[in-house]
C-alpha beads as a LAMMPS data file, in Angstrom:
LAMMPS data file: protein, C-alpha beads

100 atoms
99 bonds

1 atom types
1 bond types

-500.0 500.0 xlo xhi
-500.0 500.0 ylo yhi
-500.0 500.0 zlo zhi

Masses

1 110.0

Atoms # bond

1 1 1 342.061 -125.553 229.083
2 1 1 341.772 -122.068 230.685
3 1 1 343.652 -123.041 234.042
4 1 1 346.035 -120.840 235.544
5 1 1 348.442 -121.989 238.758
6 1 1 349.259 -119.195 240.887
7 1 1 352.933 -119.203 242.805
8 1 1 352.990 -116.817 245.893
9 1 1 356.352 -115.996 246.981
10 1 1 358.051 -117.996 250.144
11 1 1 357.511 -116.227 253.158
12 1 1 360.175 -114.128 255.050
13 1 1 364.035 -113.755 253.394
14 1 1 365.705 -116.707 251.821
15 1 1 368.936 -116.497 252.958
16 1 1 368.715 -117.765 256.448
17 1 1 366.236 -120.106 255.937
18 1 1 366.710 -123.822 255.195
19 1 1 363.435 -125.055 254.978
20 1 1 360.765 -122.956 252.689
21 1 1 357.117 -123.743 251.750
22 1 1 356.059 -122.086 248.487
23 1 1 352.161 -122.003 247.742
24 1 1 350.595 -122.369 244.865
25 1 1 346.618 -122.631 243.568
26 1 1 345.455 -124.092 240.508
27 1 1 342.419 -122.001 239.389
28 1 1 340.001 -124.008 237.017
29 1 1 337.198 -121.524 235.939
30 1 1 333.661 -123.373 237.293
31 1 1 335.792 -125.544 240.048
32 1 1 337.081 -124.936 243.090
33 1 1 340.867 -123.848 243.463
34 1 1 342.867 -126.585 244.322
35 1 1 346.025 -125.599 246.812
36 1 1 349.201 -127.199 246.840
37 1 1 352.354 -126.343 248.354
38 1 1 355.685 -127.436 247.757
39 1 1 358.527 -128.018 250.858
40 1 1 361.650 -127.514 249.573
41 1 1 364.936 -127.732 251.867
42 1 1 368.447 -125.935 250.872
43 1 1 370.331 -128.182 248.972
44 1 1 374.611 -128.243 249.363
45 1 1 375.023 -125.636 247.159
46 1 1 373.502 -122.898 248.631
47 1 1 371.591 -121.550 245.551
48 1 1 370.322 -125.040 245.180
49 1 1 366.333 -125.415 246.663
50 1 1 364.942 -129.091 246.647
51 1 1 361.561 -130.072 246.730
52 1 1 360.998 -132.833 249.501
53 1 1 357.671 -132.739 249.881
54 1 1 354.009 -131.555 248.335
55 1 1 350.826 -130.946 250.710
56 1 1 347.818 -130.893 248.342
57 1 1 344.589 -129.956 250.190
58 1 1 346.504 -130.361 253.379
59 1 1 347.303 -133.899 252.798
60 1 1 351.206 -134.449 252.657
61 1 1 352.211 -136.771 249.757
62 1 1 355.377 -137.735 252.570
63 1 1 353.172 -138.369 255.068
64 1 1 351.110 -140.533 252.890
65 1 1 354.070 -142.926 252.022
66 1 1 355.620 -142.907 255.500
67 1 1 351.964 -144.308 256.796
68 1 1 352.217 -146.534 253.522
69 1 1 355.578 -148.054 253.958
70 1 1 354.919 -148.205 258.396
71 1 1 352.043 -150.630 256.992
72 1 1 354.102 -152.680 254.809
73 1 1 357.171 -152.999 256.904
74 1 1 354.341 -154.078 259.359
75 1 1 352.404 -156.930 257.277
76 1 1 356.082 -157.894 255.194
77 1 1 358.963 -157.068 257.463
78 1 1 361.647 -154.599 256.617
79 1 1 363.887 -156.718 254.671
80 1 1 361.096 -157.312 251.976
81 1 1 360.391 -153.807 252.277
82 1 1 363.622 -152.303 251.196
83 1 1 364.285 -155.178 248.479
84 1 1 360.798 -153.764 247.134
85 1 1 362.143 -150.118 247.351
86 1 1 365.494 -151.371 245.518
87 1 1 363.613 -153.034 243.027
88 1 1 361.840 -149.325 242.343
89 1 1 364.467 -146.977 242.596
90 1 1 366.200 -149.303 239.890
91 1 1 362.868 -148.330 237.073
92 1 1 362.857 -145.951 234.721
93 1 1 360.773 -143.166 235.180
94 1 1 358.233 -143.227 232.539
95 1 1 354.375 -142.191 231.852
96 1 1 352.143 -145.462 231.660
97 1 1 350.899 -146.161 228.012
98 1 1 347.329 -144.608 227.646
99 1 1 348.870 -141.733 229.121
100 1 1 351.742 -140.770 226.204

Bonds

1 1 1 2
2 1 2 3
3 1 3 4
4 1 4 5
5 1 5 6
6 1 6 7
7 1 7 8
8 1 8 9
9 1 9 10
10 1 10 11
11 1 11 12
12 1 12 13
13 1 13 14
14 1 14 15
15 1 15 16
16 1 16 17
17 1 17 18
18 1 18 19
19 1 19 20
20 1 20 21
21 1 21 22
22 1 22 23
23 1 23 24
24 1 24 25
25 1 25 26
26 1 26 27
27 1 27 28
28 1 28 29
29 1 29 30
30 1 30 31
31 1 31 32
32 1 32 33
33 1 33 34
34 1 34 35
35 1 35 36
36 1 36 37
37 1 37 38
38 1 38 39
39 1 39 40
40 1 40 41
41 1 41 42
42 1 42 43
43 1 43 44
44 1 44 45
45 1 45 46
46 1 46 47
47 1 47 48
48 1 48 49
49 1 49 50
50 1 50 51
51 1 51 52
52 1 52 53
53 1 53 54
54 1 54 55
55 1 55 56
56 1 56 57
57 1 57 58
58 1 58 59
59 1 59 60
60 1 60 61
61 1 61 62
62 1 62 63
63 1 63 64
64 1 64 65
65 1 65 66
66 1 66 67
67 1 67 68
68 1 68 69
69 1 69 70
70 1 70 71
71 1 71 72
72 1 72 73
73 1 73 74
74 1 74 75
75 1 75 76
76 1 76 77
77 1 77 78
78 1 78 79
79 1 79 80
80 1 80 81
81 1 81 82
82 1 82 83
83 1 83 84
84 1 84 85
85 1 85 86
86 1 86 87
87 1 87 88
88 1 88 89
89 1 89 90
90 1 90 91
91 1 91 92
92 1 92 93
93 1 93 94
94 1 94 95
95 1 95 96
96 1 96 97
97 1 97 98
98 1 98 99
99 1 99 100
């Protein structure tokens, strides 16, 4: 495919800064750009930058799963909740099936 993704520099100087958002655009010839940006926060080692968070089309993946897990802890209690997030953190991370 003939996409390109275009990363624009963080904003202002890196060394006093904690918190950075770094913007990117995925250009698809005969679609519209699609804009995501990545939040990444200073890790311990200072030349360490984590990403914590991605906005795509102004909708924040972090957001999404805070509302996501407010609603579960809701309907099935926290306890179920975090035996649930346990159970997931515990997975491997792999690509589903029809996908490899």
């Amino acid at each position: 495919r003939d996409q390109k993704v275009i990363i624009e520099p963080a904003a202002g100087g890196l060394d006093d800064q904690k918190i950075i958002t770094v913007k990117t655009r995925v250009i698809d010839p005969g679609k519209p750009d699609i804009k995501i940006d990545f939040k990444l926060r200073r890790g311990k080692d200072a030349d360490n930058w984590l990403v914590f968070d991605m906005v795509a089309e102004g909708i924040s993946l972090l957001d999404s799963k805070r509302a996501e897990l407010g609603n579960l802890i809701r309907q099935q209690g926290l306890a179920s909740v975090t035996a649930l997030l346990q159970e997931k953190a515990k997975a491997p991370i792999t690509k589903p099936a029809e996908e490899k």
